[in-house]
ROKENU-129445 format. One record per residue: residue in three letters; z, x, y of N, C-alpha, C in turn. Coordinates in Angstrom, 1 decimal, padded with zeros to 4 digits. Atoms other than C-alpha are relative to their C-alpha. Layout:
# residues N
{"ALA",{Z,X,Y},{Z,X,Y},{Z,X,Y}}
...
This chain:
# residues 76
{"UNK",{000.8,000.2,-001.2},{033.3,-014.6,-010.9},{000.7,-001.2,000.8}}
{"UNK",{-000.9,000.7,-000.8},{034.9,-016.1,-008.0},{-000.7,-001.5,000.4}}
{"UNK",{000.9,000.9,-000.1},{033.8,-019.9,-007.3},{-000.6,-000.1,001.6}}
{"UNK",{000.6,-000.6,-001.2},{031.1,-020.2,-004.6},{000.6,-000.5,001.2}}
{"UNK",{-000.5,000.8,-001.7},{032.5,-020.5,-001.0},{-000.9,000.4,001.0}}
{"UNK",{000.7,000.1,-000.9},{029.5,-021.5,001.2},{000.6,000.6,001.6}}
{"UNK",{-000.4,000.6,-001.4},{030.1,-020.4,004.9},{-000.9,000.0,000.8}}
{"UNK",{001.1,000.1,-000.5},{028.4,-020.8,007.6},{-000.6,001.6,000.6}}
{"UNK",{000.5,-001.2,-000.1},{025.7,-018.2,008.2},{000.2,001.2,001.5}}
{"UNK",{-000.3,-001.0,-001.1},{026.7,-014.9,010.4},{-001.2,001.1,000.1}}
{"UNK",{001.2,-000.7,000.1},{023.3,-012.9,010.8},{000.8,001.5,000.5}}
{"UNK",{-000.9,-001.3,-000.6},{026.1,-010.1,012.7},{-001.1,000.9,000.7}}
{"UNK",{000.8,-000.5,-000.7},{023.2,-009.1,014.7},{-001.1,001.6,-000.8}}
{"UNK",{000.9,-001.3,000.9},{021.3,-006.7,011.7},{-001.1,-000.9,-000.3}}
{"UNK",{001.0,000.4,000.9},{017.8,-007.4,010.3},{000.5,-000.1,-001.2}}
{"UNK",{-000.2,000.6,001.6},{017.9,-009.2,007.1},{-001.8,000.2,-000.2}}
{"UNK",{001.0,000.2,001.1},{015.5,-008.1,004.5},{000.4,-000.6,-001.2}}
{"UNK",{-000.2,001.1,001.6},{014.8,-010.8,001.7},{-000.6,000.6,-000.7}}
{"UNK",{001.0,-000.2,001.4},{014.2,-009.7,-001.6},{-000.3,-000.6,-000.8}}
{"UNK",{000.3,001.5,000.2},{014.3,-012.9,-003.0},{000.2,-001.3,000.2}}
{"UNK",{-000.3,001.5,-000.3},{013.6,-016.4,-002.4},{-000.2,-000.8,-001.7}}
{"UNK",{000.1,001.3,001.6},{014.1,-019.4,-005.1},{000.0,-001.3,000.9}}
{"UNK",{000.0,001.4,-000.8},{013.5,-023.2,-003.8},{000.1,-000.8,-001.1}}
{"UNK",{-000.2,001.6,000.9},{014.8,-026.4,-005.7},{000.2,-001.0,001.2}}
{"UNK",{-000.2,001.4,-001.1},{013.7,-029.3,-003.2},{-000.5,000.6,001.5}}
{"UNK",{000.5,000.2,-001.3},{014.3,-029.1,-000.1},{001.2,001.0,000.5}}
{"UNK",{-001.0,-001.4,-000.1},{017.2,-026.0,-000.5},{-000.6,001.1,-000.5}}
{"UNK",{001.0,-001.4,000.1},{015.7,-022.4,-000.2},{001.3,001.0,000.1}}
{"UNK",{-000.6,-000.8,000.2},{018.0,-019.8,-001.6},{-000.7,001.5,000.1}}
{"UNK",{000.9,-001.8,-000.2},{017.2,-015.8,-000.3},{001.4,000.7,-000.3}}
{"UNK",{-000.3,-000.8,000.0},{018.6,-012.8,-001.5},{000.0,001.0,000.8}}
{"UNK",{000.6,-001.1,-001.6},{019.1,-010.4,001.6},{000.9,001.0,-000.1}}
{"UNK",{-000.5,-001.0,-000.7},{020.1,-007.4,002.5},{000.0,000.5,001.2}}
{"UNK",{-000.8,-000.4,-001.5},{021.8,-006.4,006.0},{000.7,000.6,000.8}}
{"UNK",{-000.9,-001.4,-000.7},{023.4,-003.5,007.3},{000.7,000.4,-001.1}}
{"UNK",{-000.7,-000.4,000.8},{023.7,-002.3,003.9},{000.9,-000.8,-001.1}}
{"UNK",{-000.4,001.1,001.3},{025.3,-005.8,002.1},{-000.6,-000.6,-000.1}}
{"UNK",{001.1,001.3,001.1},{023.8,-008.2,-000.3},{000.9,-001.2,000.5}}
{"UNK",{-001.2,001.7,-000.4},{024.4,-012.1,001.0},{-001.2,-000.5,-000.8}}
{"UNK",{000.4,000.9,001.0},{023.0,-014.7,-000.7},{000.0,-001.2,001.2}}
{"UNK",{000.0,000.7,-001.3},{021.9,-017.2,002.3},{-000.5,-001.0,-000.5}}
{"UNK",{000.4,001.1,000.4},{021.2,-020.9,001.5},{-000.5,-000.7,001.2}}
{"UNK",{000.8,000.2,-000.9},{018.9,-023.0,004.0},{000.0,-001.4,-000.7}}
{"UNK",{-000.1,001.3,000.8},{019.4,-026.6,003.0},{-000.7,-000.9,001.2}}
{"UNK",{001.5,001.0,-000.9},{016.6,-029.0,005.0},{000.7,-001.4,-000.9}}
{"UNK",{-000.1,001.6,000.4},{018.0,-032.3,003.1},{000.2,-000.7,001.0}}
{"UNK",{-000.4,000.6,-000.4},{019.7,-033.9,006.0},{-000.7,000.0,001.5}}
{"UNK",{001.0,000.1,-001.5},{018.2,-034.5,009.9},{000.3,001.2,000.6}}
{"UNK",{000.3,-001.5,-000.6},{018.8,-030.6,010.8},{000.4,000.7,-001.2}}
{"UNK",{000.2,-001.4,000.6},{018.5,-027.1,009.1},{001.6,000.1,-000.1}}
{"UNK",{-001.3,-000.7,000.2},{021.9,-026.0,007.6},{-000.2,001.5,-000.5}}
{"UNK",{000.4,-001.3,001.0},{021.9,-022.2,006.7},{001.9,000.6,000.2}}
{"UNK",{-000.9,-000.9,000.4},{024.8,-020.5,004.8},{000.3,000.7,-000.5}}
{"UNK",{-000.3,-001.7,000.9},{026.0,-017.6,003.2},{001.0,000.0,-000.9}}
{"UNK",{-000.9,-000.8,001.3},{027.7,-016.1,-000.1},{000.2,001.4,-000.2}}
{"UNK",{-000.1,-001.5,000.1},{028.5,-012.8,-001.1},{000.0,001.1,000.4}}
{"UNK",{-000.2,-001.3,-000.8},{029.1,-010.6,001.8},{000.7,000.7,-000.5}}
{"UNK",{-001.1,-000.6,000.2},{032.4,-009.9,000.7},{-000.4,000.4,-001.5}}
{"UNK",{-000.5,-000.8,001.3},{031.4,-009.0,-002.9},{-001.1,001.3,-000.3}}
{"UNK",{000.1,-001.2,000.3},{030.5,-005.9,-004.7},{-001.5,-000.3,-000.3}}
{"UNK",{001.7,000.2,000.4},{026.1,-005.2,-005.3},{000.1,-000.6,-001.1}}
{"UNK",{000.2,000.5,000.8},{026.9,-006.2,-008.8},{000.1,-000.9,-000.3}}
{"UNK",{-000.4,001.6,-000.4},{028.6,-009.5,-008.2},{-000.6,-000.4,000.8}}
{"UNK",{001.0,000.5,-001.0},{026.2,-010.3,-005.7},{-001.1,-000.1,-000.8}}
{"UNK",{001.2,000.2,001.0},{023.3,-009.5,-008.2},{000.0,-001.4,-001.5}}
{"UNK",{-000.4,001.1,000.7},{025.3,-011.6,-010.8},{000.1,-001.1,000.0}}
{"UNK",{000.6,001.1,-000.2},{025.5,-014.5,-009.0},{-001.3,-000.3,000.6}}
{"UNK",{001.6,000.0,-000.8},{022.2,-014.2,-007.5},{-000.8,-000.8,-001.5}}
{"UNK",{000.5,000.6,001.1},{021.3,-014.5,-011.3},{000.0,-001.3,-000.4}}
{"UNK",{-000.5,001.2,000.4},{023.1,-017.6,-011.8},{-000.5,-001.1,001.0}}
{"UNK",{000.4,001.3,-001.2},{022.0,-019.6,-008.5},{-002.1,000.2,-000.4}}
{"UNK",{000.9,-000.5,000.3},{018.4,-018.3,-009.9},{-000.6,-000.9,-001.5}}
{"UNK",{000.1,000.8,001.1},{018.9,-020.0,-013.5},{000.5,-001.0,000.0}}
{"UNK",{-000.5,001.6,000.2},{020.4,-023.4,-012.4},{001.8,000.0,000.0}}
{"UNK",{-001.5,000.0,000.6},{024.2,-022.1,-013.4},{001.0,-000.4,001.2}}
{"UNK",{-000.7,000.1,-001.5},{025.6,-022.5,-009.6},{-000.9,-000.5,000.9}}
Protein backbone atom coordinates (compact mmCIF):
# COMPACT_ATOMS: atom_id res chain seq x y z
CA UNK A 1 0.00 0.00 0.00
CA UNK A 2 1.34 3.11 -1.27
CA UNK A 3 2.11 5.83 1.62
CA UNK A 4 -0.70 8.46 2.01
CA UNK A 5 -0.24 11.48 -0.33
CA UNK A 6 -2.84 14.14 0.99
CA UNK A 7 -3.80 16.64 -1.82
CA UNK A 8 -5.74 19.23 -1.94
CA UNK A 9 -9.41 18.49 -2.45
CA UNK A 10 -10.81 18.54 -6.28
CA UNK A 11 -14.67 17.99 -5.98
CA UNK A 12 -14.23 17.91 -10.30
CA UNK A 13 -17.68 19.23 -10.36
CA UNK A 14 -19.69 15.61 -9.47
CA UNK A 15 -21.85 15.01 -6.35
CA UNK A 16 -20.10 13.26 -3.71
CA UNK A 17 -21.91 10.67 -1.83
CA UNK A 18 -20.47 9.82 1.68
CA UNK A 19 -20.66 6.44 2.89
CA UNK A 20 -18.62 7.01 5.69
CA UNK A 21 -17.65 9.45 8.15
CA UNK A 22 -14.98 8.71 11.14
CA UNK A 23 -13.95 11.91 13.45
CA UNK A 24 -10.75 11.93 15.78
CA UNK A 25 -10.88 15.62 17.23
CA UNK A 26 -11.26 18.08 15.27
CA UNK A 27 -10.31 15.97 11.71
CA UNK A 28 -13.40 14.38 10.04
CA UNK A 29 -12.44 11.65 7.56
CA UNK A 30 -15.48 10.66 4.73
CA UNK A 31 -15.45 7.98 2.46
CA UNK A 32 -17.05 9.23 -0.94
CA UNK A 33 -17.99 8.33 -3.89
CA UNK A 34 -18.00 10.61 -7.27
CA UNK A 35 -18.45 10.05 -10.66
CA UNK A 36 -17.94 6.44 -10.08
CA UNK A 37 -14.38 6.78 -7.79
CA UNK A 38 -13.83 6.14 -4.09
CA UNK A 39 -11.67 9.25 -2.42
CA UNK A 40 -11.19 9.35 0.90
CA UNK A 41 -11.57 13.26 1.80
CA UNK A 42 -10.09 14.65 5.05
CA UNK A 43 -11.52 18.03 6.57
CA UNK A 44 -9.09 19.08 9.25
CA UNK A 45 -10.67 22.23 11.41
CA UNK A 46 -7.43 22.27 13.85
CA UNK A 47 -5.91 25.54 12.59
CA UNK A 48 -7.82 29.18 12.01
CA UNK A 49 -9.52 27.81 8.60
CA UNK A 50 -11.05 24.52 7.20
CA UNK A 51 -8.42 22.50 5.22
CA UNK A 52 -10.19 19.68 3.09
CA UNK A 53 -8.12 16.96 1.21
CA UNK A 54 -8.14 13.93 -0.65
CA UNK A 55 -6.66 10.25 -1.03
CA UNK A 56 -7.44 7.64 -3.23
CA UNK A 57 -8.81 8.82 -6.46
CA UNK A 58 -6.12 7.26 -8.25
CA UNK A 59 -6.48 3.81 -6.58
CA UNK A 60 -8.32 0.73 -7.27
CA UNK A 61 -12.13 0.11 -5.06
CA UNK A 62 -10.09 -2.29 -3.19
CA UNK A 63 -7.17 -0.19 -2.20
CA UNK A 64 -9.38 2.51 -1.42
CA UNK A 65 -11.58 0.23 0.78
CA UNK A 66 -8.24 -1.05 2.38
CA UNK A 67 -7.02 2.05 3.34
CA UNK A 68 -10.30 3.40 4.31
CA UNK A 69 -9.87 0.42 6.82
CA UNK A 70 -6.78 1.50 8.12
CA UNK A 71 -7.50 5.44 8.49
CA UNK A 72 -10.80 3.80 10.30
CA UNK A 73 -8.60 1.70 12.94
CA UNK A 74 -5.94 4.31 13.87
CA UNK A 75 -3.19 2.56 11.37
CA UNK A 76 -2.79 5.80 9.02
Amino acid sequence: MPDLDWRPYDSRGTTSRVREIVTRGKVEFELCCEGGQDVIRRTDRTGKREVVSEVGRSLTHRETLELWSQVVTGER
